[in-house]
C-alpha positions in Angstrom: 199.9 83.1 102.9 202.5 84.2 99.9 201.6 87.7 100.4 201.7 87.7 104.4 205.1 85.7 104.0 206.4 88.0 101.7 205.3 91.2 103.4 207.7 89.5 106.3 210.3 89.5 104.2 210.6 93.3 103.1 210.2 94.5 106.5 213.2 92.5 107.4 214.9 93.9 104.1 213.8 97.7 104.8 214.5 97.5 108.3 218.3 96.1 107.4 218.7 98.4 105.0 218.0 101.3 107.5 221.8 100.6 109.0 223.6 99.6 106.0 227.0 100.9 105.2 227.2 103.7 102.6 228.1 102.7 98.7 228.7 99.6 97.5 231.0 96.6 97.1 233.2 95.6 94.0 234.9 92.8 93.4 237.9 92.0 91.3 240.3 88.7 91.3 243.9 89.0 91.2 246.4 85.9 91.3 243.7 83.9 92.3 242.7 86.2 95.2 239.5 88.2 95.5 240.0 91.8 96.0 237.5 94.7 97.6 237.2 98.0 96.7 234.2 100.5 98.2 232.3 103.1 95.8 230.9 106.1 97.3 228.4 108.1 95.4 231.3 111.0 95.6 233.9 109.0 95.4 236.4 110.9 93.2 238.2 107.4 92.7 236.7 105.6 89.0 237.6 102.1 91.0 236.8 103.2 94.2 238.9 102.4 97.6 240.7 99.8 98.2 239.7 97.5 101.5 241.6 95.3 103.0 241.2 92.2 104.9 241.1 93.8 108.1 237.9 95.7 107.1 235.4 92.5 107.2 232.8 94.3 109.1 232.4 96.7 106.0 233.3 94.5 103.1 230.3 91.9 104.4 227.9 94.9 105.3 228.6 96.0 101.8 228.0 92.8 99.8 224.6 91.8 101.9 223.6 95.7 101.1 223.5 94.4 97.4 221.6 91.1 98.3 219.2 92.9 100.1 218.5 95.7 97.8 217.9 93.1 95.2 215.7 90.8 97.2 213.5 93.8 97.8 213.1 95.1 94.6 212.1 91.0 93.7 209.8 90.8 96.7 207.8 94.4 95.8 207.7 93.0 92.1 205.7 90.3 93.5 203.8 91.6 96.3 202.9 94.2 93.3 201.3 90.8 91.3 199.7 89.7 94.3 198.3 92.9 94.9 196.8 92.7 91.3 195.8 89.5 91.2 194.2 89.0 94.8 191.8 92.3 94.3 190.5 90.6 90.8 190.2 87.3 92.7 187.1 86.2 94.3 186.9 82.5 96.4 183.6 81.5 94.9 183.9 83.0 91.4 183.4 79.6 90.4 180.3 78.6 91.9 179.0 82.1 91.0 178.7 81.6 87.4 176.5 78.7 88.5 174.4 80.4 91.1 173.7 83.2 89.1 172.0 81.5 86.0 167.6 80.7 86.3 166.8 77.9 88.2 165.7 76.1 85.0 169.3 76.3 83.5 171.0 75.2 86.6 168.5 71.9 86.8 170.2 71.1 83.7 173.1 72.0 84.5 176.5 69.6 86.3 178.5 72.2 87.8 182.2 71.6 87.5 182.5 71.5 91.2 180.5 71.0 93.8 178.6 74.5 95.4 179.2 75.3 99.0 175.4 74.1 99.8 175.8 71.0 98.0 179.5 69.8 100.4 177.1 71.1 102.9 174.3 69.3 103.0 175.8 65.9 101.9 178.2 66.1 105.2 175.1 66.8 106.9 173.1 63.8 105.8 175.8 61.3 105.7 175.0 58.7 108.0 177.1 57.1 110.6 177.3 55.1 113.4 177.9 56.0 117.0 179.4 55.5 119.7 176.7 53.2 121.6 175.6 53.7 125.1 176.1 51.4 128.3 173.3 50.6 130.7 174.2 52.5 133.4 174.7 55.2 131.2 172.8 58.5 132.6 170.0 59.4 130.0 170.6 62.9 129.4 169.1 64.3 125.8 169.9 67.5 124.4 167.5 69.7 122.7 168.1 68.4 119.7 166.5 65.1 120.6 169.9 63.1 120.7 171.2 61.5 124.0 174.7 62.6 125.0 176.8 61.7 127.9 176.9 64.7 130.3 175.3 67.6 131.3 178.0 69.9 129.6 177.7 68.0 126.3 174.1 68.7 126.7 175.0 72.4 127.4 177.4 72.5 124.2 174.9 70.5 121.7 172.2 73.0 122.7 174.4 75.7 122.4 175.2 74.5 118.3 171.8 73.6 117.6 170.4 77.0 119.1 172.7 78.7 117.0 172.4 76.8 113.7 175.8 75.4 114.0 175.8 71.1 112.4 177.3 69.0 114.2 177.8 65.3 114.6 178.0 63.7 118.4 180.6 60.9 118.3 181.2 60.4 115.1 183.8 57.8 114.5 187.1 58.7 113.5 190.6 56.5 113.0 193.2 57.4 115.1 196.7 55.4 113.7 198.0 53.7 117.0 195.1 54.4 119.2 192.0 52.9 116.7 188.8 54.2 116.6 188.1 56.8 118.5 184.9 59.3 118.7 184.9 62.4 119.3 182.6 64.3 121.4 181.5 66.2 118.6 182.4 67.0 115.0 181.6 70.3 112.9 182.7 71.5 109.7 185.0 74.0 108.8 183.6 77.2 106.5 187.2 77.9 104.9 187.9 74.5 103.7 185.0 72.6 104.6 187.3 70.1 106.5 186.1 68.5 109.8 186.8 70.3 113.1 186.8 67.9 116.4 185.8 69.2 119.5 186.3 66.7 122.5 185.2 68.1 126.2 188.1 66.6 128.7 185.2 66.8 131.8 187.7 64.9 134.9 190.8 66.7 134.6 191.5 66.7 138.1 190.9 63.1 137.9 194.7 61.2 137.0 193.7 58.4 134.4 191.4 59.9 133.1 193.6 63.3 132.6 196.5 60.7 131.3 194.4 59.4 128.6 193.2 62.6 127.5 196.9 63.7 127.0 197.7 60.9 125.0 194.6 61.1 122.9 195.8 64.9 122.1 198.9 63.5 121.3 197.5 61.0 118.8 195.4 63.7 117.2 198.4 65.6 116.5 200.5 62.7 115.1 197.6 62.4 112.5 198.4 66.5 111.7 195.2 67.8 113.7 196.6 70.2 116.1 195.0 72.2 118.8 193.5 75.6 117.7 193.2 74.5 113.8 191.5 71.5 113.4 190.9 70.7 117.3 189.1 72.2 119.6 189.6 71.4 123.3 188.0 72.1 126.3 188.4 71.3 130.4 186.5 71.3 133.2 187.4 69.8 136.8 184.9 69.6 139.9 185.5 73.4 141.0 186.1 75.0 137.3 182.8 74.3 134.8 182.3 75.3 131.5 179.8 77.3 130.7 178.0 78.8 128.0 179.9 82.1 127.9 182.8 79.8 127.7 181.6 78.3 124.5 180.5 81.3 122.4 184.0 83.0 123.0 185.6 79.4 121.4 183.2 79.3 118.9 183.6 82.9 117.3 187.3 82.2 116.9 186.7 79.1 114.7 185.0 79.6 111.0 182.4 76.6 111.6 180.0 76.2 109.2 176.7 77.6 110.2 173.0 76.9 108.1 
């Protein structure tokens, strides 16, 4: 994130640089008042030329020239380290040092943090309890053997268990000024091994329903989940239905943990 915001940063620089005045700026004070004076790189003048108040334009060009040459020099200096440092630097170098040793040694062995198979499987087997089901309730099960409440959950749920993809169906989750809330599914994220929610709005073109859906988005994002990083939302309405080429196109653009 350092290096992208940084690489920002000297493109600006280089690109205002491109139409910056000539020379440079010194500054002198006399009587209390701050004089200009312009160098050119052939100026014959030691002190260079005088500017005076009517040349703004060019004394400001002049001094944000100098700011900006020095910012970049600063911001290659460090893209430079980052360079250096982020070719060196591996994510899991870590957990490597424990993967790597005989499976005797690491039985003995506590490593210092836990592996990526270990955060793994204990979300995985950590229990919880559901949403439960009404009477009327259709009885729809997905391949998995769980029951779920419509036939797209069914079609998603297949769709992550086909695939290898762990998920949990309405696991519960605290939403401040809303309560408990459960969404349609949870998975896990592969960079940062947070949880991703995925709810499935299904009656959009229904106006309560919609309404409610809005304001549950809305308390997801007051509790810093937002839509397209932590949330995953989808819609259907009576004449537009998800499908399954719908789903793999949302899936591939979320790193979700896969076994």
């Amino acid at each position: 994130m350092e290096q992208a915001r940084l690489e920002v940063i000297k493109q600006k620089l280089e690109s205002e640089l491109v139409g910056a005045p000539e020379g440079t700026l010194r500054i002198t004070k006399s009587n209390g008042y701050s004089q200009y004076y312009h160098h050119l790189s052939d100026s014959i003048q030691n002190n260079g030329k005088y500017l005076p108040g009517t040349e703004e334009t060019l004394i400001k060009g002049l001094a944000q020239k100098s700011y900006d040459i020095k910012l970049l020099r600063l911001v290659e200096r460090r893209l430079k380290q980052l360079e250096h440092i982020t070719k060196d630097y591996q994510d899991d170098e870590i957990e490597e040092i424990f993967q790597k040793q005989a499976l005797e040694r690491k039985n003995l062995v506590n490593p210092v943090e836990p592996t990526k198979e270990q955060i793994i499987n204990e979300w995985i087997n950590k229990e919880y309890t559901g949403k439960a089901f009404k009477d009327e309730d259709l009885l729809i099960y997905s391949e998995k053997g769980e029951r779920v409440r419509s036939k797209t959950e069914k079609i998603i749920a297949d769709y992550l268990y086909r695939n290898n993809i762990p998920y949990k169906y309405e696991k519960p989750l605290v939403l401040k000024g809303y309560g408990t809330i459960y969404p349609d599914f949870t998975l896990l994220s592969a960079d940062t091994y947070e949880e991703i929610y995925w709810e499935h709005d299904g009656r959009m073109d229904d106006p309560v329903y919609a309404s409610n859906a809005v304001k549950k988005i809305n308390l997801y994002e007051n509790k810093g989940i937002f839509v397209g990083e932590r949330m995953i939302l989808t819609f259907e309405t009576q004449k537009m239905i998800l499908n399954t080429g719908d789903i793999e196109r949302i899936v591939e653009r979320f790193p979700i943990v896969t076994l």
